[in-house]
N, C-alpha and C positions, 0 to 999 in steps of 0.2 A: 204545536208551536211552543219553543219553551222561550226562557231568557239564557244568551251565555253568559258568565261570570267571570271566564278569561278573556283580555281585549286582546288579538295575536296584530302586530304590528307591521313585521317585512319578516322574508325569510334570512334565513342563515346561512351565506353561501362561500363558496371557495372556492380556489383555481386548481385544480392538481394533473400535471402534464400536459396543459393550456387547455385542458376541458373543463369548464364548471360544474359547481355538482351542489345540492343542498345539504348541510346540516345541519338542518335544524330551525329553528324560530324565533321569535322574539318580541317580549312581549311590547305591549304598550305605555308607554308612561304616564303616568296618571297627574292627576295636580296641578295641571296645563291651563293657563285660563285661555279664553279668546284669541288674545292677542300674542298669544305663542311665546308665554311668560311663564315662569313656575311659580306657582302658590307657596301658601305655608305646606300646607299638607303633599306636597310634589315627592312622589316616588321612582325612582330611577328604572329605566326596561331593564327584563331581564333578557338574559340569551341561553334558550334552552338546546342544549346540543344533541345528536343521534344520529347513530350511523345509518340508518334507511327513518324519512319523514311520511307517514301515511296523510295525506288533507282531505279531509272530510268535515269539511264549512257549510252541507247544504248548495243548497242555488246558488249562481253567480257568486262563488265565494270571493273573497279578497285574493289568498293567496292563490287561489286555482286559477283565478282570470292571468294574475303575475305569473306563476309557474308554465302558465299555458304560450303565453309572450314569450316570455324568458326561452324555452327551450324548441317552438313552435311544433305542437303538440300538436296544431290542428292543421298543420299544412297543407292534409290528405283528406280533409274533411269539407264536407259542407259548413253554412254559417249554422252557427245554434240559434235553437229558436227556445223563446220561452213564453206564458203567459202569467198570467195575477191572478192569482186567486184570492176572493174578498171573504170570508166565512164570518158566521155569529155564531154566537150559542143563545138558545130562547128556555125558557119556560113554560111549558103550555098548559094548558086547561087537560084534565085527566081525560075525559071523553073524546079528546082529539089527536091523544100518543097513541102510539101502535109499537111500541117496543120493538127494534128489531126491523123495523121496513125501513125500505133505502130507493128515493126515488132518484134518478138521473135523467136530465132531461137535455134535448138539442134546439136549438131555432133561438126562438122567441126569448127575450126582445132583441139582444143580436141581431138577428138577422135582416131589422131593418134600415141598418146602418152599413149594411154587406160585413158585420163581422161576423167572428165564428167562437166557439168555447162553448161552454157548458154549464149546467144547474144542476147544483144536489140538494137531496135532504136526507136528512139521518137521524133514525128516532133510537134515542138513547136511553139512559137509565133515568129513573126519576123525571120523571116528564119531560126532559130536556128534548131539544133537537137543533141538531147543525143546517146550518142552510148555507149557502152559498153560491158564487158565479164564478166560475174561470172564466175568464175572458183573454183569450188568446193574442199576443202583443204585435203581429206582424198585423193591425189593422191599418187603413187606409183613414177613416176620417182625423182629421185632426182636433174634431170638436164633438168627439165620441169619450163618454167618458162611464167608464167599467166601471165607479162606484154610484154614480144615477143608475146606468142600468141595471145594477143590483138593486138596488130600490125598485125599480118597474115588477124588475123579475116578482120583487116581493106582494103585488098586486096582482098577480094572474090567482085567477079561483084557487086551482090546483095550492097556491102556497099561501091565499088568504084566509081559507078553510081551512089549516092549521093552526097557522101561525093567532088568527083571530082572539083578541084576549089575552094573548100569551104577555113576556118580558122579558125583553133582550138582557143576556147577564152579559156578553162580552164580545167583541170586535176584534176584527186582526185581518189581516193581508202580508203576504209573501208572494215572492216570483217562485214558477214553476219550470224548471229546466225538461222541456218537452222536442228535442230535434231528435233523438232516438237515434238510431245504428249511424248513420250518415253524418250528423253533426258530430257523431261523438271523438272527442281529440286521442291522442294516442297516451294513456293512461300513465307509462310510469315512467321515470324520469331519472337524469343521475344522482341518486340517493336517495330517492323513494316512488312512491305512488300516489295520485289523485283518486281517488271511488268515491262513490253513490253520487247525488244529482249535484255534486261537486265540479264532476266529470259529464254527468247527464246520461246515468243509467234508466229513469224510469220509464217504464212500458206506457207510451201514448197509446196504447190501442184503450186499454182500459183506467190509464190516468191512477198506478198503481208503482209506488217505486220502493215501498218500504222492503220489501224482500229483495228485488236486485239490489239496494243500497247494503243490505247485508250480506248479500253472496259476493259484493263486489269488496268488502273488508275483508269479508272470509278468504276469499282469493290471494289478496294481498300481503295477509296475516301467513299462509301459506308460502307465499312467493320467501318473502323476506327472511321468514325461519329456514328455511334452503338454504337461502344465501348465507344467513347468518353461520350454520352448520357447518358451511363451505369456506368459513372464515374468510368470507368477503367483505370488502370494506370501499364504502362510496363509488359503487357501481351502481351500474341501470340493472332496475330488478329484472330476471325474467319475468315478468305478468303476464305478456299476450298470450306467450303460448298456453299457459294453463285458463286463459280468459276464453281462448278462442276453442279450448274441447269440452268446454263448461257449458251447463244449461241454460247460465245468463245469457252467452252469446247467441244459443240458440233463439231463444225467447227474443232478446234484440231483432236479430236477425229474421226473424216471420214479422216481425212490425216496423219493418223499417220506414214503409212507405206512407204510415196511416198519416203523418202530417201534410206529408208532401198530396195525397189525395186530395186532403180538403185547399189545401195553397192551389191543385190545379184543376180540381172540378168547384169548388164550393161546399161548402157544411154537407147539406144534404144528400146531393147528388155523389161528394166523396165516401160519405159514410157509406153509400148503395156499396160502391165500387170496394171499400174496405172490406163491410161484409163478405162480398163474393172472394175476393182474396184468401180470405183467414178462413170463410166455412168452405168453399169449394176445394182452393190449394194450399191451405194449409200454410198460408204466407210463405208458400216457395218459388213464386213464379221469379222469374230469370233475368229481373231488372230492379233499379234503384233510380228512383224517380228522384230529377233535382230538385231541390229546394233552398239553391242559396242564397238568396237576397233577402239581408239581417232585416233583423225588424225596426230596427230603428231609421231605414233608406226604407221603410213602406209606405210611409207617411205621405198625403197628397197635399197640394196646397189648400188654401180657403179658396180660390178662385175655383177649381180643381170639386170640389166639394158641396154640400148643404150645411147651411148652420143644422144644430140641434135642440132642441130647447126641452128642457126637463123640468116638468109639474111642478112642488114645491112638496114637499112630504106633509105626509100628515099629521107626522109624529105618533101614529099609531102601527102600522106597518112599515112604514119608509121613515129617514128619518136625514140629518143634516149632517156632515161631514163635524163636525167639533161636539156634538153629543155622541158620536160615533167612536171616535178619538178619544173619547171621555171612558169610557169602558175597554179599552186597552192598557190603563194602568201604568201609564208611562213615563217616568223617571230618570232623570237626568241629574247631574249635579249640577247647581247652580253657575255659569260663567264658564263653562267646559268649551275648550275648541271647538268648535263645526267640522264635526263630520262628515258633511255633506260638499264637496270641493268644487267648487265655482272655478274652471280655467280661464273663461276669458268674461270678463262681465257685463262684457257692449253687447255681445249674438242674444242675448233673451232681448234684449228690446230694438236692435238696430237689423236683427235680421230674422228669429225668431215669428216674432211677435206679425211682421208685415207678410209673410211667407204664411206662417202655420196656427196667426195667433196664440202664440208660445202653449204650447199643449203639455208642458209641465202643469200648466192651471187646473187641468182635467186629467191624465192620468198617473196624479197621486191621489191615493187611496187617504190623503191623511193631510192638506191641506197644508202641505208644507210650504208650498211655493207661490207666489202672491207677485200681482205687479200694484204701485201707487204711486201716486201723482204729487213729486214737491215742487212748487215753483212752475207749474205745465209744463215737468219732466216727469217722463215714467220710468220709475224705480223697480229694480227685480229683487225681490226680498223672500231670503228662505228662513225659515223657522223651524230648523233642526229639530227643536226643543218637540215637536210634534214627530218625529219620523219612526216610523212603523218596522223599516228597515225591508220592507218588501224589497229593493232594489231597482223598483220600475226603472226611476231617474238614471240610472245606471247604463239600462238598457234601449232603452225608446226615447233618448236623448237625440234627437235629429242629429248632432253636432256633435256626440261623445262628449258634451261640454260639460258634465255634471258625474263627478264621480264618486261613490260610496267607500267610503273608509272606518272599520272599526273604532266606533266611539270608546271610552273608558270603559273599563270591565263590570257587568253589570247595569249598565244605562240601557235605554231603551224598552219597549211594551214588556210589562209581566203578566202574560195572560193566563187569566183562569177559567179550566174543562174546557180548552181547546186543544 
């Protein structure tokens, strides 16, 4: 998890023989307060131009979600699915690191919410170790929330028996672009290409995307120097074909269905079914199981559902959403626009709230979204100034009513040994 220090704004486009095509990007302007005024210190965008745009933003990027609209990349695909992953870094007591071991775990506590995702631990250097929860975003409860159940997680034996003693150095949350072969949109476009979990290369079988993220640049980097060779100019790259005799496709392609197992047996009972797939046939059997109903339409009502109620931390093992927040490091300039775009501001409390008990309360990882009471009206209030830039909101917005936009360059968490 780094910080970026370019804010990229919209892309760079143009018309040539009534087809549009990208060149290029552009940046953000800086200087902006709140209320969509320029400051003293206000710097103009710039517009960087190029004949083939490679976008590679990570998860739910900005421009890859536009780019994907813009030229309907995913027409042939299923919906994407993604989840959250919550991670720490600790410090432990020497007689409790193990250098080198890597536990991963399924169920609990998940699964008594009927959701699904996963627990790691990771023993690092220097006594350190990583913990954390993915928790998969196509859940049903609406009063489920992935950062208490990272705290639970942090009570079972298994992680109290390390972690015991120890001291959290740092916090952070991002979405995890996990719909594999089937979601994945059609990669390059007129005047460049989308790769790694931009596009939603990584391998859900093993929750592993740093090498297809680079064989899918590597590809790219390939594709375009052809073109370029061939003294091509704001064409669609060839990509597929060199994507589709590539071992990334392969790899895609034997894991295409591991999400979709757990979306149609359940955690458990899917993994059984995964297993048998991958060791028996080799992820080749002769079907692609659907999975498209986006995560943000899984959502059930409060009627619909069980309240949840979550212990209070200890502050030894578990701990409170704004101490949490507090070790992410996170830095904004003073009076900066909100980055976070509210489209309609009645749906969190006029439709929201009575449906789903606005479940932006619970899954942001970072306590950004709040409702309060003036006059015995209830107010929906975000506090930017807090966001982690996971991009939940983004995603598991019942209503797409909440959109993430690249803040000023360099704003947001700067985490450190994550």
């Amino acid at each position: 998890m780094t910080k970026k220090n370019l804010s990229i704004d919209e892309l760079v486009t143009y018309e040539k023989n009534g087809t549009k095509y990208v060149a290029g990007v552009k940046t953000k302007a800086s200087g902006m307060n709140k209320h969509g005024k320029s400051s003293d210190d206000y710097k103009e965008s710039v517009n960087f131009h190029a004949r083939y745009t490679i976008l590679a933003e990570g998860s739910r990027g900005y421009l890859g979600k536009e780019v994907i609209h813009r030229f309907k990349l995913n027409q042939h695909s299923q919906s994407q699915h993604y989840a959250l992953g919550i991670k720490e870094i600790w410090e432990i007591p020497q007689q409790q690191h193990q250098i080198g071991k890597v536990v991963n775990t399924l169920g609990w506590p998940l699964n008594e919410s009927h959701s699904t995702g996963s627990g790691f631990m990771y023993h690092l250097n220097d006594n350190k170790i990583a913990v954390g929860l993915i928790t998969d975003l196509d859940y049903h409860n609406p009063y489920m929330s992935p950062f208490h159940e990272f705290q639970r997680l942090k009570h079972h034996p298994l992680w109290a028996s390390v972690l015991q003693g120890g001291t959290r150095i740092s916090y952070g949350a991002h979405a995890i672009t996990k719909g594999g072969l089937a979601s994945l949109p059609k990669q390059a476009f007129p005047g460049g290409v989308i790769v790694g979990c931009d596009a939603g290369t990584l391998n859900n079988n093993n929750v592993k995307g740093c090498h297809t993220a680079m064989k899918s640049g590597m590809l790219a980097a390939a594709t375009i120097y052809t073109e370029l060779t061939n003294n091509e100019s704001y064409t669609e790259p060839l990509y597929q074909t060199l994507f589709e005799s590539s071992w990334l496709y392969t790899e895609l392609s034997q894991t295409r269905n591991t999400a979709a197992n757990t979306h149609h047996f359940g955690q458990i009972p899917g993994y059984i079914a995964n297993y048998i797939e991958q060791q028996y046939f080799d992820g080749e059997l002769p079907w692609t199981l659907p999975h498209s109903i986006a995560d943000r339409t899984a959502l059930l009502t409060t009627t619909q559902t069980q309240p949840i109620y979550y212990q209070k931390p200890d502050g030894k093992l578990s701990f409170d959403i704004a101490s949490s927040v507090a070790l992410a490091n996170i830095s904004y300039r003073k009076n900066q626009a909100n980055h976070l775009l509210l489209h309609n501001s009645n749906l969190p409390i006029e439709q929201h709230f009575n449906y789903f008990n606005e479940p932006s309360l619970r899954y942001c990882p970072a306590g950004v979204f709040t409702i309060t009471e003036q006059e015995n009206k209830k107010i929906f209030k975000i506090d930017a100034s807090k966001c982690l830039h996971c991009k939940v909101c983004d995603i598991k917005d019942p209503s797409i009513n909440i959109s993430w936009i690249p803040p000023e360059g360099g704003s947001g968490p700067n985490y450190s040994d994550m």
